[in-house]
Structures are given as C-alpha cells and as structure tokens.
N, C-alpha and C positions, 0 to 999 in steps of 0.2 A: 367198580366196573360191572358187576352183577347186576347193581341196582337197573342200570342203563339195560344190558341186554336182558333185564326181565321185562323191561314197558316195551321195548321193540319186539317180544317174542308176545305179550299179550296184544298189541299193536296188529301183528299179523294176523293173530287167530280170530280176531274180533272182525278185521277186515274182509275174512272169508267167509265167518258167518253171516256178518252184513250182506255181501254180495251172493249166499245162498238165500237168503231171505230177499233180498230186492228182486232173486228170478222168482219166488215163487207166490208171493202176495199180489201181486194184479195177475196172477194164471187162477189163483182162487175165486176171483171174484166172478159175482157172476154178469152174462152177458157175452157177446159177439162185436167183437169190432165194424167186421166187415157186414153184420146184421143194421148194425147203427147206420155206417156210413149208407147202404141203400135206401133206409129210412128216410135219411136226412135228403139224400138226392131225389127220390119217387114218391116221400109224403110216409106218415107214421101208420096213416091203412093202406099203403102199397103191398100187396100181396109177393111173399119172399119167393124168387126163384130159386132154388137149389144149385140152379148151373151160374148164375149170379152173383150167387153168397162165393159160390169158390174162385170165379174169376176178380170177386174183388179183393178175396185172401191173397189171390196170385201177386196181383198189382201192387197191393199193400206190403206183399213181402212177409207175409206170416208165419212163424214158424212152424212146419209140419213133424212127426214122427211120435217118438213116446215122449215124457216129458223128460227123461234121464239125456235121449237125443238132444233134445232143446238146451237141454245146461250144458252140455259139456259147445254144443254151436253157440250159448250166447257166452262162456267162458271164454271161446277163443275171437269172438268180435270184441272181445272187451280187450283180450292184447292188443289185438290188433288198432284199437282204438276206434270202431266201426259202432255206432251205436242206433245205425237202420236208417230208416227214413219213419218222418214224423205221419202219423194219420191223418194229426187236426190241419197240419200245412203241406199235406202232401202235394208236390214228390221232393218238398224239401227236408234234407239231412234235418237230423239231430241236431247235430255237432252247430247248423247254421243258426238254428233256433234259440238257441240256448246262447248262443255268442253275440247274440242281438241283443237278448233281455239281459244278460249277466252287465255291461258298465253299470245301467240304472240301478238296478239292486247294490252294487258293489259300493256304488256313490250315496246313494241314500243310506241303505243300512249302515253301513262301513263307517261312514262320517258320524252319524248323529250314534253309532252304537261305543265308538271314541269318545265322543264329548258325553254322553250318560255314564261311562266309567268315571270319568275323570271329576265330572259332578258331583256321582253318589259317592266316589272315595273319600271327597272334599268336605261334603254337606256330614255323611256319616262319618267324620274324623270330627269335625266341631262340635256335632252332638253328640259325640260320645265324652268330649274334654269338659263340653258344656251340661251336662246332664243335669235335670231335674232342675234346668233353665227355662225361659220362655222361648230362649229358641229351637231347644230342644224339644219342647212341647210341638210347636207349630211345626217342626221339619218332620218331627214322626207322627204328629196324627193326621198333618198332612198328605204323606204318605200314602197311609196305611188306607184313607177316605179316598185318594186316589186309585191305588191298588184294588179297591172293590172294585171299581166300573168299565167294563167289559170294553174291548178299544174298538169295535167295530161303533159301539154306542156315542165314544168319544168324535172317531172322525165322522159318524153321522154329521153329529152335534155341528162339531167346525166346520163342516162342510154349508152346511143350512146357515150359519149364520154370517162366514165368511164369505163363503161362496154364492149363496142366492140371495140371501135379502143385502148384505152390504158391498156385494159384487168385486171385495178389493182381490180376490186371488181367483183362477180357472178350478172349475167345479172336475174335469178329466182329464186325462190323459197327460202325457210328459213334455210336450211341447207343442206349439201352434204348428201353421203353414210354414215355417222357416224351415232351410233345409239341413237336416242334420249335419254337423261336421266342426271341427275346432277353431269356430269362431265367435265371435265376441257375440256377435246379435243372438246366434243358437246356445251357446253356454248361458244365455243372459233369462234368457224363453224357458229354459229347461230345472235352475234355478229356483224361476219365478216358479213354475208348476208343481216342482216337489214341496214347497213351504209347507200345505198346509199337512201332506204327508208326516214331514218332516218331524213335525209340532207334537202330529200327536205320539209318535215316538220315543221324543225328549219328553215328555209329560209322564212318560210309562216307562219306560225302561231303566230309568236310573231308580226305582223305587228299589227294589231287589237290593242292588250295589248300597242304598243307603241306609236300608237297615241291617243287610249284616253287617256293615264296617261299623256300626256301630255299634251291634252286641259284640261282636268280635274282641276292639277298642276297649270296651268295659270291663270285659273277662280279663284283657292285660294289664289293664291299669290295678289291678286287684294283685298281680305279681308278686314275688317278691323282690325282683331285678325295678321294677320302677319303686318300689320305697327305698332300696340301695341307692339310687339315683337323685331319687329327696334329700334322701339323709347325708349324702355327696355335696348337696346345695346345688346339681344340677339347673340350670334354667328351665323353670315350665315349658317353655316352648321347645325346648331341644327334647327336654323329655317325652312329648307329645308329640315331635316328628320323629326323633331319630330312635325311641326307642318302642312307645306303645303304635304307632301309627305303623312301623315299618312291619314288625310283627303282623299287625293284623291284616295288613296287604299282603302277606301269603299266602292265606288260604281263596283268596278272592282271586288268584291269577289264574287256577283252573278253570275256576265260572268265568271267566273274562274271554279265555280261550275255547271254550265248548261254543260259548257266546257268539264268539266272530268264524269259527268253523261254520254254525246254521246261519252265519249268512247265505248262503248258497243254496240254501233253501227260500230266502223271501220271507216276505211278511204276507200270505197269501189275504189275509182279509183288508190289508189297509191296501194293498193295491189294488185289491178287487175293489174296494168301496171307491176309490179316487182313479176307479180304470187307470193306473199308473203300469206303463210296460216294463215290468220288471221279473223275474223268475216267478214270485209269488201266481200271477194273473198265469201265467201258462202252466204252471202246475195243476191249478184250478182247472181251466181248460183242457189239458190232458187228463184227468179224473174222473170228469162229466163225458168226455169223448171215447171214455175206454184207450187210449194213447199208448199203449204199451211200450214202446220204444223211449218215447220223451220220459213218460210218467216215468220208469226205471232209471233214464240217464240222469235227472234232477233228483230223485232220490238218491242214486249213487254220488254223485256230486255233495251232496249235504253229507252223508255220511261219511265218505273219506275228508270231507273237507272238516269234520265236526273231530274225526279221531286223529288228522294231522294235527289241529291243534291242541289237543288232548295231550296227544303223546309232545312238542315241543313245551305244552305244561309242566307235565313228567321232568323232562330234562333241566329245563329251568329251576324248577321246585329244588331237583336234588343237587342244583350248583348253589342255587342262595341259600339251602337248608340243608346244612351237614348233618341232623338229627332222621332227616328223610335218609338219606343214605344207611346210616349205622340199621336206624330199622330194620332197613330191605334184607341187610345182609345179617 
C-alpha cells in the first residue's frame, strides 16, 4: 500500500510543478502578443499605437496585474476548466481548438504508436532468441541506420517521391472537399491522407521498442531461472515466451506509457511537413503566434496526459512485479 500512495503523492507534486512551469515559460519569453497581432493586421512597419497595443490586450483577454496575480487567476481558470480564448483563432475558445485537432492526433499517433509497440516487442523478442543470426544482424543494423535519419528528412523524402512525382497519395492536409463526419466516403478520404504520415511513423518509432527488447531479452537469457528451465527440458519456445520475453517486457511498459501520454502533444514536425490537422500543427502555430492561452493548454494536456500514464505505469508495474513492491517499502 505505501508503494501505491508514494507514486500518487509523487504524482501530485510533479503535477504542480508542471503547471507552475507551464504559467511561467511562454511569460519569459520574449515579445508581445497583442504587438504581433497589429503587426499582422496593419503590416510589420505599421507604426505601434500605445492606445492600440491595450485595446487589443483588452479584446484578447490578457492578463493584467503582478505576475503572482496572474498565477493564482490562471490557477483558478484551470479548475474551473476555462482555458481563454485562442489568439491565432480568435474569439474562438481553447477548449474548441484543441477538440478539433485532438481525433486526428489521437487516430494517427494512437494507432500506428500500438502497432510500433507491438512490432518492436516482436522483432526485438526474435533477435534477441536469434542473436548473432542474420536476422539479427539485419533487424539491428537496420535499425540503428534507420534511427540516424532525422524524420522531418524521412517524410520529406516520402512526401517527394510519393506524393509529387508518383502522385499515388495527397501531398496536404487530412482530407479533401468531402464533408467531415462518420461516414464511409469521409473515413475513406481521411485514411487515404494519413498513409503517408502514417509511414513514416511505423518506420521510426518502433526502432526504440526494438532494441531495448532486445538488450533487455539478452541480459535474461543469461539468468539463472532460464538455465533452470533448460536443465527442466523446458521447450525453447515456452522458455523464450513465458519466461525471458515476459521479463523483459516490464521494463518497456513505462516507455510504452510516457509514450502514449505525449500523444497529446503531436508529432509537430510530421504534421507540419504533411500540413496534417492534428495538435502537432497548432502547437506550432501557437509558438510562432505568441498564443499564450492554446500554447499553455496543449502543453498542460501533454504533460498531465504523459504523468497519468506514468503513474498507471507505476501501478501496473507493482501488480505484475512483487520485487517493485518489497523495494518501495
């Protein structure tokens, strides 16, 4: 029981400090919101009116007082679940922005960051049984050649060869002229437009998953509980699922969970590069715009969603692993 109410009490403390940082890192930065947006309306040598810059703070909603004022008003908008109104889409909420882009992230990330777990478990559970094989060779230098190259680089690449010279997938955006909604033709369109996203995803994200399940695997198979198992006449394959594979998939369920937490944050450069409308692309957008409101609410969104699953890591951890337990206490 201790073990439990230590990750909920480190759980909370972390949670605060997060939300003391997410007030005060876009208030350091520098720049003017309401300086921007007259920019952007009157032209970048518009000459700043004074009585201007405050009426569009007004409009904007900005917060006025000392900064100590400002925490304790954006502490109580955040019970109250109030997270302003957006800059870049004003005088639309927060709350509307973010629940537009959130299915596409949730869909894309979501799905292809399932099938790269379940991958790299698979691919690094054979090469670890396989080692010092040729499939072992080719899954990890594989990898590892994959892992150098930069993923904005990658859906360049796909983008250019898929998209413009062989024309088979759309080069932007998450679906044509069809109109949003849970239908066959629009599920079909939307789909079609994530592939090439999709791709290069699955190309990258399972590398991680496959070499530690692999060095992981290795370190167990060295045991002494799997040559008991040998020396038992256990079957190779039981041996290498039920006992070295099951092990080494414990320590990969935290990274698995911190993993599907930052979804909620996007992939901001593959859907910048594939204009995909997804959290990533408005996060972007809120950063360049000085967005204070959005930019804060999607970082808080990532980070409570990154330490909910943290802390359900936690708990899990210490039901499947009684050694987690005795540790703590």
């Amino acid at each position: 029981m201790r073990y439990f109410a230590r990750r909920v009490g480190y759980f909370l403390l972390t949670l605060w400090a997060a939300v003391t940082l997410n007030f005060l890192i876009p208030r350091l930065q520098p720049g003017d919101p309401a300086e921007m947006m007259i920019k952007k309306l009157a032209g970048k040598d518009a000459e700043l009116d004074p009585d201007k810059i405050r009426a569009m703070r007004a409009m904007l909603g900005a917060p006025g007082g000392t900064l100590f004022d400002q925490y304790i008003a954006y502490i109580k908008q955040l019970l109250r679940g109030d997270f302003g109104v957006s800059y870049t889409y004003f005088p639309t909420p927060v709350t509307t922005v973010i629940m537009k882009a959130l299915p596409w992230t949730l869909i894309l990330v979501g799905v292809t960051m399932l099938l790269s777990f379940v991958v790299g478990m698979v691919l690094g559970a054979l090469a670890a049984w396989k080692r010092n094989s040729v499939f072992d060779s080719v899954v990890t230098l594989g990898s590892t050649f994959i892992g150098t190259l930069q993923a904005f680089w990658i859906a360049l690449l796909l983008l250019f060869a898929f998209g413009y010279i062989l024309g088979w997938f759309p080069t932007s955006g998450g679906y044509d002229a069809s109109t949003p909604g849970l239908n066959a033709q629009f599920l079909a369109d939307a789909v079609y437009h994530s592939v090439l996203p999709a791709a290069v995803l699955l190309l990258l994200t399972p590398i991680g998953w496959i070499l530690g399940m692999r060095n992981t695997m290795i370190m167990n198979l060295g045991e002494d509980y799997i040559r008991l198992a040998k020396a038992k006449g256990v079957p190779d394959r039981q041996v290498a699922l039920r006992y070295a594979a099951r092990n080494a998939l414990l320590p990969s369920i935290t990274g698995f969970a911190m993993a599907l937490g930052g979804i909620l944050g996007g992939q901001l450069l593959i859907e910048q590069t594939f204009d995909y409308p997804g959290l990533g692309r408005i996060m972007g957008q809120a950063a360049t715009s000085k967005d204070y409101p959005l930019l804060q609410a999607l970082l808080l969104f990532t980070i409570v969603g990154t330490l909910l699953a943290n802390l359900i890591a936690d708990m899990l951890y210490g039901v499947l692993d009684p050694r987690a337990r005795k540790a703590s206490s």
